[in-house]
C-alpha positions as CSV (number, residue, x, y, z in Angstrom):
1,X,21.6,14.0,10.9
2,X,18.8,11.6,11.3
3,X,16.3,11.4,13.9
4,X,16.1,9.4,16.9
5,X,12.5,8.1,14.9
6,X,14.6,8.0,11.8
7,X,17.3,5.6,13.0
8,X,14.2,3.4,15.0
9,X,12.6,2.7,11.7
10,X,12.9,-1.2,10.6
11,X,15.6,-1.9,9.1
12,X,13.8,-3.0,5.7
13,X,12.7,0.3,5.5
14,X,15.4,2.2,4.9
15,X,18.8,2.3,3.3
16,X,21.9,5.0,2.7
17,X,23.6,5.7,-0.8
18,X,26.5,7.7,-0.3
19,X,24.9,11.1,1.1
20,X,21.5,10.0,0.5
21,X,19.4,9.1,2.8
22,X,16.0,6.8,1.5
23,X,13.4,5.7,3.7
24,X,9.9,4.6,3.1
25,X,6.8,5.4,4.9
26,X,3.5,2.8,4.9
27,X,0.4,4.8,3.9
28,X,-1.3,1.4,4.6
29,X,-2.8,-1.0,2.2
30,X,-5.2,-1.4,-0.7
31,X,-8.1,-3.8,-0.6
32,X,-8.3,-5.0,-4.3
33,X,-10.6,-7.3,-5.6
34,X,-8.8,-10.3,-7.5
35,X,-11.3,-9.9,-11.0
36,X,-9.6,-6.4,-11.3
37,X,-6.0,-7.5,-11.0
38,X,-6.1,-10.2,-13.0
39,X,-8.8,-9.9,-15.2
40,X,-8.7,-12.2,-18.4
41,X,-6.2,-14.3,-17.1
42,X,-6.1,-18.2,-16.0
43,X,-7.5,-18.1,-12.4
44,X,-5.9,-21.1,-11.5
45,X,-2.7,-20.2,-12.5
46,X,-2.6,-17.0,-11.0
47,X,-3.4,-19.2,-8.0
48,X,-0.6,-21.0,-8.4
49,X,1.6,-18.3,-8.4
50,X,-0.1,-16.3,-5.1
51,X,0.1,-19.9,-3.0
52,X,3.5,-20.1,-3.9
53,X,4.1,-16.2,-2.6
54,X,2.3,-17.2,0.3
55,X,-0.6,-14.6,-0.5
56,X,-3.8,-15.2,1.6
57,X,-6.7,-16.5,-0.5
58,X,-9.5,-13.7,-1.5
59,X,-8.9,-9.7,-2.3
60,X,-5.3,-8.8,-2.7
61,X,-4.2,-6.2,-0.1
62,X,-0.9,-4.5,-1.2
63,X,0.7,-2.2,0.7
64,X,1.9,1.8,-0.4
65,X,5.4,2.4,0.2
66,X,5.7,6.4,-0.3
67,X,9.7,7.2,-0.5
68,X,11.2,10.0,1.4
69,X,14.1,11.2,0.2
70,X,16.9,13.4,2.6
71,X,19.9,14.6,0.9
72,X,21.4,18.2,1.7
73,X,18.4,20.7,2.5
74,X,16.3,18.8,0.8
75,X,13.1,16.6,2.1
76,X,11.7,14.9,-1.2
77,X,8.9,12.5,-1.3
78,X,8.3,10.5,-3.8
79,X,4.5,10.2,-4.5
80,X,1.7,11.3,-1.5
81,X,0.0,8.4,-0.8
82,X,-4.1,8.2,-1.2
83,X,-5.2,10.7,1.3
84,X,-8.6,11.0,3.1
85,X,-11.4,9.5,1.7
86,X,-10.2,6.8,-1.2
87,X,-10.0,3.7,0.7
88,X,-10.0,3.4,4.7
89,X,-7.2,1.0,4.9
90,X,-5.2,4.0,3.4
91,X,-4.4,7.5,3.9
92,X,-2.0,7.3,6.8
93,X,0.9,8.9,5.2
94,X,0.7,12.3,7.8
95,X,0.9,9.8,10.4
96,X,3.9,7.8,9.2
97,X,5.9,11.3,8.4
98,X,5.2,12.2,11.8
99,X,6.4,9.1,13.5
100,X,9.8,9.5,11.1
101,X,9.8,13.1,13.1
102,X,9.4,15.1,9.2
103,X,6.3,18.1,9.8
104,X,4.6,17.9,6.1
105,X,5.8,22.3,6.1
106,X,9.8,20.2,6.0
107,X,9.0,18.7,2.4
108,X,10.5,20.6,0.0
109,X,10.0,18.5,-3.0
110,X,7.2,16.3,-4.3
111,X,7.7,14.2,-6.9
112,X,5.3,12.2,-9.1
113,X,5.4,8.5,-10.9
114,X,2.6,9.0,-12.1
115,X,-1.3,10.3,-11.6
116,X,-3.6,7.0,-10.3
117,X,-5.3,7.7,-6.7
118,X,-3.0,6.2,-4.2
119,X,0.0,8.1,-5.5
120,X,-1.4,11.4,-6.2
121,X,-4.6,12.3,-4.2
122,X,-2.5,12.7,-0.6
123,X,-1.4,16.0,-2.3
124,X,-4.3,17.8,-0.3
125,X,-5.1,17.6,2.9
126,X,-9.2,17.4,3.9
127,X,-10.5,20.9,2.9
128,X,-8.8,20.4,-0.2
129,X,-5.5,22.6,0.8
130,X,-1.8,21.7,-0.8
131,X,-0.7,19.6,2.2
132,X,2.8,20.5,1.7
133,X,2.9,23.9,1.4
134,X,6.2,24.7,1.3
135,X,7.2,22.2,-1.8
136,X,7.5,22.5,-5.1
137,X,6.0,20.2,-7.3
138,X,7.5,17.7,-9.8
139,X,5.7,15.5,-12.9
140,X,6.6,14.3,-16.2
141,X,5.4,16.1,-19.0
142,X,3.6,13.2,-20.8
143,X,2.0,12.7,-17.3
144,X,0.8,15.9,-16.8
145,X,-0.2,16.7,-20.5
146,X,-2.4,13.8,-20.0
147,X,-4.0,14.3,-17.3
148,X,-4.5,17.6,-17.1
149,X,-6.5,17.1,-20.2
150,X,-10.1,17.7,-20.1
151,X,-10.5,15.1,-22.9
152,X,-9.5,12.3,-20.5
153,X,-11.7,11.9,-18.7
154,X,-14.8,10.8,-21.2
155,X,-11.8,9.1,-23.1
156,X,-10.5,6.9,-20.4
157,X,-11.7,3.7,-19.9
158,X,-15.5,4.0,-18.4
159,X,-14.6,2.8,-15.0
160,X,-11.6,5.4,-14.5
161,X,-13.4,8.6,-15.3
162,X,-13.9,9.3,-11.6
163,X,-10.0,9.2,-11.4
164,X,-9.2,11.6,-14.0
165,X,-11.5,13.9,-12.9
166,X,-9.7,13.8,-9.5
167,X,-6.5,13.9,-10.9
168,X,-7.4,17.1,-12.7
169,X,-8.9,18.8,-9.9
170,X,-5.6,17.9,-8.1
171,X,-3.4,19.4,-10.7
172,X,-5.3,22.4,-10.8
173,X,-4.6,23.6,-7.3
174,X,-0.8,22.4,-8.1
175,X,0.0,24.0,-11.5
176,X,1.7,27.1,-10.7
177,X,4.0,25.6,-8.5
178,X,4.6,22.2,-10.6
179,X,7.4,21.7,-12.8
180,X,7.7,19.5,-16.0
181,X,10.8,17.4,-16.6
182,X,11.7,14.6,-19.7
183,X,13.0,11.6,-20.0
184,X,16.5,10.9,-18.8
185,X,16.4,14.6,-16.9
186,X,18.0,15.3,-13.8
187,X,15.6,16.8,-12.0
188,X,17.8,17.4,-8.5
189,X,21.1,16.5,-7.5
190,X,21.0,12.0,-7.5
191,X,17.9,12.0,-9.0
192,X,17.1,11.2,-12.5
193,X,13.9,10.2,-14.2
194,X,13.9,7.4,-16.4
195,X,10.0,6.6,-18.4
196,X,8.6,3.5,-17.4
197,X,5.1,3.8,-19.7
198,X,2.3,1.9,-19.6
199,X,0.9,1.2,-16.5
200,X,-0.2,4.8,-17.1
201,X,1.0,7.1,-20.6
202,X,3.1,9.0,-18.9
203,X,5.0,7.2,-15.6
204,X,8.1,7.8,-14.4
205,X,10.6,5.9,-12.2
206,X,13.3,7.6,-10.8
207,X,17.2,6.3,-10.5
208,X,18.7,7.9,-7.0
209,X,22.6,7.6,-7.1
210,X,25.4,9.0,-4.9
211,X,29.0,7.0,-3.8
212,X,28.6,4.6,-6.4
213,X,25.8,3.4,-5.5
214,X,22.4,3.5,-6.7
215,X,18.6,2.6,-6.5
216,X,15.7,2.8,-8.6
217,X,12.3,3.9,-7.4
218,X,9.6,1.8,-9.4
219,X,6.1,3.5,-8.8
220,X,3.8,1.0,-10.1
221,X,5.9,0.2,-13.4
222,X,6.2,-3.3,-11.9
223,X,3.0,-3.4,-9.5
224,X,3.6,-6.5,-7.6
225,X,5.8,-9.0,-6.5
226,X,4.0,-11.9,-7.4
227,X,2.4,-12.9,-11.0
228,X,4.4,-10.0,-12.4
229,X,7.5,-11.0,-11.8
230,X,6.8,-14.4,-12.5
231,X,4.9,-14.1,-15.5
232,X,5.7,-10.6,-16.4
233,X,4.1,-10.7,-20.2
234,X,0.8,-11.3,-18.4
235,X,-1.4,-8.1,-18.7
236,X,-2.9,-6.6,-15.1
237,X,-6.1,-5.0,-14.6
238,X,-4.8,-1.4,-13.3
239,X,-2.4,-1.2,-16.4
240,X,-3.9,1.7,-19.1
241,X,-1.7,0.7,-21.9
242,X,-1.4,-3.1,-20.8
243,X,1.0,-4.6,-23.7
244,X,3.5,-1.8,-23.2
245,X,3.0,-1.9,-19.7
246,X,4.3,-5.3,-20.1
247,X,7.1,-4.8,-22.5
248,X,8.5,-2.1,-19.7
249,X,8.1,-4.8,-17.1
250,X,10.1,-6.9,-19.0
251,X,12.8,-4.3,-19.6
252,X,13.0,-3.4,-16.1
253,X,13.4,-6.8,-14.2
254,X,16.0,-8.3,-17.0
255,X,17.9,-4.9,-16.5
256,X,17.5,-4.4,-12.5
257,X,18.3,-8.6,-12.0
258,X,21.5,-8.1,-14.3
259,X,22.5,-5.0,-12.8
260,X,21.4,-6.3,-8.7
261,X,20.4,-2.9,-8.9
262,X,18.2,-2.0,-5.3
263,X,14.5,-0.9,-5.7
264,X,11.3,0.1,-3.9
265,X,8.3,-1.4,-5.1
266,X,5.5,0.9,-4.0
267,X,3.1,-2.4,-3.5
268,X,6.0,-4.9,-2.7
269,X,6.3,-6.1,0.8
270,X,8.3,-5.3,3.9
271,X,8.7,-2.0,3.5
272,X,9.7,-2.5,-0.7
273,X,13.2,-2.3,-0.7
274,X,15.2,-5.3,-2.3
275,X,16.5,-6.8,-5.2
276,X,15.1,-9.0,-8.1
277,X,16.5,-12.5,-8.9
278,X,16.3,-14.4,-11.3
279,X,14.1,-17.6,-10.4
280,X,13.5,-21.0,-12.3
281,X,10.2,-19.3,-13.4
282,X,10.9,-15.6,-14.5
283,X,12.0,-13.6,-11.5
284,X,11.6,-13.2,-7.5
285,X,11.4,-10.2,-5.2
286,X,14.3,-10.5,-2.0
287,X,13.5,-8.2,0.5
288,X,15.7,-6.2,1.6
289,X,17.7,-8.2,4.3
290,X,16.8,-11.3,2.4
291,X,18.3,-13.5,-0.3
């Protein structure tokens, strides 16, 4: 049954499908400086597009919506958040599990989009320790075999090397209790993974679905709600692999406004659950609660 700070959580924030019960928890914001997320594109029409989604003029701060997932015994989250030390407006996951009354020793699953910072690195606490140590571990193969490459990180892009490294050091401490799934796998009961490549080699999204209804968990396979769903051929700055990145985008928000299937944007607003409509210019995020 859910607790009392379970059912006090806003609205937005959470959402039932049959015998699943979805929630997300804020592990606060990213400050991010406009030249990275939009590099090589027009500034003024990027402009355009953040006036009109009422973003506030300099950096863009986007919040991290880490899923939780309740269904049977299980406690499953769906990334980790940044963790100490990667940017102070973030890291607060611990406290957000803790005010939605779950102890991090009550997760027994983790599961992972993909490997960038602010979804990975809240795997260990701040001597370095799994901070769930009762869960076992869940990743892509692509991911992981990527990853957990030494080769990545002096071939990765010059200005990521710091990440693979971290991402490494991560999945070292992981690895015997990680498993590795495919695409299209279940990988527990309501939850299959579907690829969504490009914004890394390897991401995942994940498709929860119980009583006929379902939901689809986007990581950072569309990582905004504002010039990617309006423009969603334009290439972002955090994408690796930016034209596929952008040929999943695609895929996703013509299949997910067709279908009025719900999602959770891990950077979208108010909490990230909602659908996507089509607009007179590509497509628009509605809240959840919203139309």
């Amino acid at each position: 049954m859910p607790t009392l700070a379970w059912a006090k959580t806003e609205l937005s924030s959470q959402i039932s499908l049959g015998e699943l019960q979805v929630m997300t928890l804020s592990d606060g914001h990213l400050t991010l400086p406009r030249s990275m997320l939009f590099a090589g594109l027009d500034p003024a029409a990027v402009d355009r597009i953040l006036q009109r989604s009422k973003v506030a003029q300099g950096p863009i701060h986007p919040p991290i919506n880490v899923t939780l997932l309740r269904h049977a015994d299980r406690v499953v989250l769906f990334d980790t958040g940044s963790g100490p030390g990667f940017q102070s407006t973030a890291g607060q996951l611990v406290t957000a599990l803790d005010a939605a009354g779950v102890g991090p020793e009550e997760v027994t699953h983790v599961v992972f989009t993909h490997c960038h910072p602010d979804h990975l690195w809240g795997v260990l606490d701040d001597f370095d320790d799994p901070l769930f140590p009762n869960a076992e571990y869940m990743m892509g193969q692509v991911e992981w075999d990527y990853w957990f490459d030494p080769n990545t990180a002096s071939t990765i892009s010059g200005d990521r090397a710091s990440m693979a490294v971290g991402a490494r050091r991560r999945l070292e401490v992981m690895e015997e209790r990680l498993s590795r799934f495919g695409d299209g796998q279940e990988i527990l009961p309501g939850v299959a993974a579907h690829a969504s490549y490009g914004h890394t080699p390897g991401h995942m999204s994940f498709e929860l679905r119980d009583g006929g209804q379902s939901l689809l968990i986007l990581g950072d396979a569309i990582g905004n709600h504002h010039v990617s769903f309006s423009e969603p051929e334009w290439h972002i700055g955090t994408d690796q692999d930016a034209e596929t990145a952008a040929k999943t985008r695609r895929r996703l928000l013509d299949m997910l406004a067709h279908d009025q299937m719900q999602v959770i944007g891990y950077h979208f607003p108010k909490g990230g659950i909602g659908r996507v409509l089509k607009a007179k210019s590509g497509y628009r995020f509605a809240p959840r609660g919203e139309g």
